[in-house]
C-alpha positions as a Markdown table, in Angstrom:
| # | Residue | x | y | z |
|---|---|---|---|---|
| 1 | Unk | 97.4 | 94.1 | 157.2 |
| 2 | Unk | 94.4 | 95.3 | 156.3 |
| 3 | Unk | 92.7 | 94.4 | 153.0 |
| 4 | Unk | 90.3 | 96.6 | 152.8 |
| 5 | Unk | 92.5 | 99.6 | 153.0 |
| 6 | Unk | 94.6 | 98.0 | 150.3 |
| 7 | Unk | 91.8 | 97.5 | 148.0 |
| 8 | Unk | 90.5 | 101.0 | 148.6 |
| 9 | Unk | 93.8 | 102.3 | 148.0 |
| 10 | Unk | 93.7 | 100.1 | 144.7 |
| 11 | Unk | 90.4 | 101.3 | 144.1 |
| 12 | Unk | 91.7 | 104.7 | 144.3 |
| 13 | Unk | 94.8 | 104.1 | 141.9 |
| 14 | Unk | 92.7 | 103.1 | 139.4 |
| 15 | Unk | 90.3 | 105.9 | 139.5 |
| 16 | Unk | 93.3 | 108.1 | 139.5 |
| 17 | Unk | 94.8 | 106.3 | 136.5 |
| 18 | Unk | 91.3 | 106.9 | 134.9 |
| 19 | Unk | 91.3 | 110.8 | 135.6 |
| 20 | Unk | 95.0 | 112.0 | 135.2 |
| 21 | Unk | 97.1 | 109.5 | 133.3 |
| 22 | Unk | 98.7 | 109.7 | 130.0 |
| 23 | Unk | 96.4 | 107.0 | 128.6 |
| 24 | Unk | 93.4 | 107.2 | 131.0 |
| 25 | Unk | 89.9 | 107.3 | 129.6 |
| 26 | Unk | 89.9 | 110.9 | 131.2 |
| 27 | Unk | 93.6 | 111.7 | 130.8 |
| 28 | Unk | 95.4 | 113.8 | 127.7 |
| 29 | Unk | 95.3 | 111.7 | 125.0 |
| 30 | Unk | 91.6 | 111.2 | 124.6 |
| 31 | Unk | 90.7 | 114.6 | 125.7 |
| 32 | Unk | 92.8 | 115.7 | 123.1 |
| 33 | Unk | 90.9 | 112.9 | 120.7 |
| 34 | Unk | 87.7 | 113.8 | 122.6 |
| 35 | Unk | 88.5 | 118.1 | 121.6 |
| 36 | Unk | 89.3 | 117.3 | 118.1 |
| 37 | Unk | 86.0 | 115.6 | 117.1 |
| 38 | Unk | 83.8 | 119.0 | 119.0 |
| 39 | Unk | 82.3 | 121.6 | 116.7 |
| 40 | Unk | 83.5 | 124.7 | 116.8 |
| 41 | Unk | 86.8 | 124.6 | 118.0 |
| 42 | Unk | 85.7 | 125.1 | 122.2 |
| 43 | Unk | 89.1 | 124.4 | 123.8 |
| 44 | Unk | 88.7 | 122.3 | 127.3 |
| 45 | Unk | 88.3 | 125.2 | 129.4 |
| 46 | Unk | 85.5 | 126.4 | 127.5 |
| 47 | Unk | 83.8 | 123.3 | 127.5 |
| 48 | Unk | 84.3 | 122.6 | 131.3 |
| 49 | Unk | 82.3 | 126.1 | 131.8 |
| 50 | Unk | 79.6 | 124.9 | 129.2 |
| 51 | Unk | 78.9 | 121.7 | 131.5 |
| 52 | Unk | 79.5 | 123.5 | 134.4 |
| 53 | Unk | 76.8 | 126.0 | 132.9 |
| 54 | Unk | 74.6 | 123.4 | 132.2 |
| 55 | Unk | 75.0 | 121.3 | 135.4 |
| 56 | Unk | 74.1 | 124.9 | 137.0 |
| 57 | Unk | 71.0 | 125.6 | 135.5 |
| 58 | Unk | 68.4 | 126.8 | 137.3 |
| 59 | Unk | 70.0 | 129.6 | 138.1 |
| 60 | Unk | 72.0 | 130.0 | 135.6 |
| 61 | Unk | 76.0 | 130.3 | 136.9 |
| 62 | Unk | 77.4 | 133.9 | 137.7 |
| 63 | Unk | 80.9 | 134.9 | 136.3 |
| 64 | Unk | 82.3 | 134.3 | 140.2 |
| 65 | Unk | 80.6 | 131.0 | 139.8 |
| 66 | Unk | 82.9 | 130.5 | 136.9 |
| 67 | Unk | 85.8 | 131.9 | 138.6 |
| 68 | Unk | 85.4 | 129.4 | 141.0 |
| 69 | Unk | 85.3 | 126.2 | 139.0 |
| 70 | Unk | 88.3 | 127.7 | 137.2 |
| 71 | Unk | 90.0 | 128.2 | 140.3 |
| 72 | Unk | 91.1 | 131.9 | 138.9 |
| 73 | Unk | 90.5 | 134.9 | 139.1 |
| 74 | Unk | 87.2 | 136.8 | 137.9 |
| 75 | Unk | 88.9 | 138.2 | 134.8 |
| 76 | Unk | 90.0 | 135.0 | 133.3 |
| 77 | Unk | 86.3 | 133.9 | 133.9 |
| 78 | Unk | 85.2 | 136.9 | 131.4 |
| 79 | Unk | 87.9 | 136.3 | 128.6 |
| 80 | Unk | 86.5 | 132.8 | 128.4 |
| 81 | Unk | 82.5 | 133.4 | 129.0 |
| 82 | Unk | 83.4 | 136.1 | 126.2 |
| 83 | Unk | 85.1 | 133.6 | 124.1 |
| 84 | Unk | 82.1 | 131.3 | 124.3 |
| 85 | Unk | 80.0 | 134.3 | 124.0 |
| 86 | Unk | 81.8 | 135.4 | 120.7 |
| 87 | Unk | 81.2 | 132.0 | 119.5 |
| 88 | Unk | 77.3 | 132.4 | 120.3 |
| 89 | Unk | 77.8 | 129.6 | 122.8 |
| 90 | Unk | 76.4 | 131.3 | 125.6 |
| 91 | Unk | 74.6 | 135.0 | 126.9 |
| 92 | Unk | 75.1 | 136.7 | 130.0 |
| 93 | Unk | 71.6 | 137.8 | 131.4 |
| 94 | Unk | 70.7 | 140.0 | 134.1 |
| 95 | Unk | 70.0 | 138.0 | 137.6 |
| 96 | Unk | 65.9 | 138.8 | 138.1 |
| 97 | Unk | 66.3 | 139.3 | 141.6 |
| 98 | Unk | 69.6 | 141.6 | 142.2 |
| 99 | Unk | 70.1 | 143.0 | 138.6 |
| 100 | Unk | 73.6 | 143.9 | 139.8 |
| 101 | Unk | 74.3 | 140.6 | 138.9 |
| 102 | Unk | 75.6 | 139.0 | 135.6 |
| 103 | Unk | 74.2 | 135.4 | 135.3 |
| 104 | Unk | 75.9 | 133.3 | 132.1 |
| 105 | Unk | 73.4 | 130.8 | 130.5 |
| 106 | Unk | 73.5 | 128.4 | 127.7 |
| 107 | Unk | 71.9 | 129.4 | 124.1 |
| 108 | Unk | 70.1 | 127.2 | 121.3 |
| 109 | Unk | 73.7 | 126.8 | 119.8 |
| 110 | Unk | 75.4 | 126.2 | 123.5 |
| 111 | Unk | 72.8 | 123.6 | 124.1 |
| 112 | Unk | 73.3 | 121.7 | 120.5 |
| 113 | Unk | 77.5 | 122.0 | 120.9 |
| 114 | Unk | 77.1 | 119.5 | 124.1 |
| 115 | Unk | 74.3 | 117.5 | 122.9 |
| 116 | Unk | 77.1 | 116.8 | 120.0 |
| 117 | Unk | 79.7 | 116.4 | 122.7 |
| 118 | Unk | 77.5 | 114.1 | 124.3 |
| 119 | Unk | 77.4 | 111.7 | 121.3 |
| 120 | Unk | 80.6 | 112.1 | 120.7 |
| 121 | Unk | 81.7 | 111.4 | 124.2 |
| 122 | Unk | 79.2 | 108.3 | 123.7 |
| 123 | Unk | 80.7 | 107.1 | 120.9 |
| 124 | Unk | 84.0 | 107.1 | 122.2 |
| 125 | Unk | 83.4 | 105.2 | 125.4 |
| 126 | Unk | 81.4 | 102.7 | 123.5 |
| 127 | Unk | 84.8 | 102.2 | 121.3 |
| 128 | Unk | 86.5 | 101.4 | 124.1 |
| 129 | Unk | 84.5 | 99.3 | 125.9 |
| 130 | Unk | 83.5 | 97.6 | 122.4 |
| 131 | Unk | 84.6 | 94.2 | 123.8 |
| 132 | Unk | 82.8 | 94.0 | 127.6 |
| 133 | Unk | 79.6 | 92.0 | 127.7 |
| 134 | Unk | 76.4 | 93.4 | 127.8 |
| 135 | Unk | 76.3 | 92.7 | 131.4 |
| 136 | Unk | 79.8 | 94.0 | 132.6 |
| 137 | Unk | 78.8 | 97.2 | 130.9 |
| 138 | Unk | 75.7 | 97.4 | 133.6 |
| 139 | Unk | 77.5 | 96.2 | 136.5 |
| 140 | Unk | 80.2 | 98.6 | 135.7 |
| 141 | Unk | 77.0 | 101.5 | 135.5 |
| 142 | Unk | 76.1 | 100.4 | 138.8 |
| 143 | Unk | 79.1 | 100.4 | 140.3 |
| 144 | Unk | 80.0 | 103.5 | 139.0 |
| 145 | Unk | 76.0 | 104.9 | 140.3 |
| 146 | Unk | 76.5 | 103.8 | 143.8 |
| 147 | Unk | 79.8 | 105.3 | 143.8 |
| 148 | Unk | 78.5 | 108.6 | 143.0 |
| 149 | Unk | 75.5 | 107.8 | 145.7 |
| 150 | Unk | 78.0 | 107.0 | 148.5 |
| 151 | Unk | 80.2 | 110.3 | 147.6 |
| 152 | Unk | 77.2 | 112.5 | 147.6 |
| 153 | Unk | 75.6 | 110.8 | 151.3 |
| 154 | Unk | 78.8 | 110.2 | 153.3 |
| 155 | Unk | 81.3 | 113.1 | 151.8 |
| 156 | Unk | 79.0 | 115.9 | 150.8 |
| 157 | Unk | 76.2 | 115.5 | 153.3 |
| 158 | Unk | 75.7 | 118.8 | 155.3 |
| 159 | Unk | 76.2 | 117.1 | 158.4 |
| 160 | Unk | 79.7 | 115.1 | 157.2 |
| 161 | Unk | 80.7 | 119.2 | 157.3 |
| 162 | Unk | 80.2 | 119.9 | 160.6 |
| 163 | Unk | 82.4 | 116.9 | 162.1 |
């Protein structure tokens, strides 16, 4: 038998718990309590796209871009940039080098909404972890850094893609 396997696959249960189940810190219920405390009304698709818009930047995202991170088609992308849009959330802008091209970037209002989500999301997190130490809180931030550093070096690395 081998242990590490079984605590990766433990490892992995848990982060799976975290991200899809019912009470996970990423799951249903506290998106839906995460949603309800956002300004505006921006339903979860339309806030995905305003971090995925904001993670993008420079250059700002194109509507196929969106599509993409959606995993639909490139109409569904434009009824929710022009949601967002109606909502003053973002602007499309022509791209400076092929002016074919429809780039979508945050505005001054787009940029506030997720600086309140932030401190929302903030506040949130720090209500549920309201009982770890001081210290478990920065050996969890570590943990959860190097994670993020081992993913991005051994998974995402240009040459992991050509094995």
């Amino acid at each position: 038998m081998d242990e590490r396997a079984d605590t990766v696959r433990g490892l992995d249960a848990a982060l799976q718990e975290l991200r899809h189940g019912r009470f996970g810190l990423y799951g249903p219920l506290v998106r839906e309590r995460f949603l309800d405390g956002l300004p505006a009304g921006v339903t979860a698709t339309g806030y995905r796209v305003l971090r995925f818009i904001e993670a993008s930047s420079p250059p700002p995202p194109t509507l196929s871009d969106v599509a993409a991170l959606l995993l639909t088609d490139r109409a569904r992308a434009v009824r929710v940039v022009d949601r967002l849009a109606a909502d003053d959330l973002v602007v499309r802008v022509q791209d400076p080098v092929d002016r074919r091209i429809r780039r979508v970037q945050l505005s001054e209002a787009g940029r506030r909404h997720l600086a309140q989500a932030a401190a929302h999301r903030s506040r949130l997190l720090a209500a549920a972890l309201s009982d770890w130490s001081r210290e478990d809180l920065e050996g969890l931030a570590a943990c959860v850094d190097r994670l993020n550093e081992s993913v991005a070096r051994r998974l995402l690395s240009s040459e992991h893609h050509m094995h």
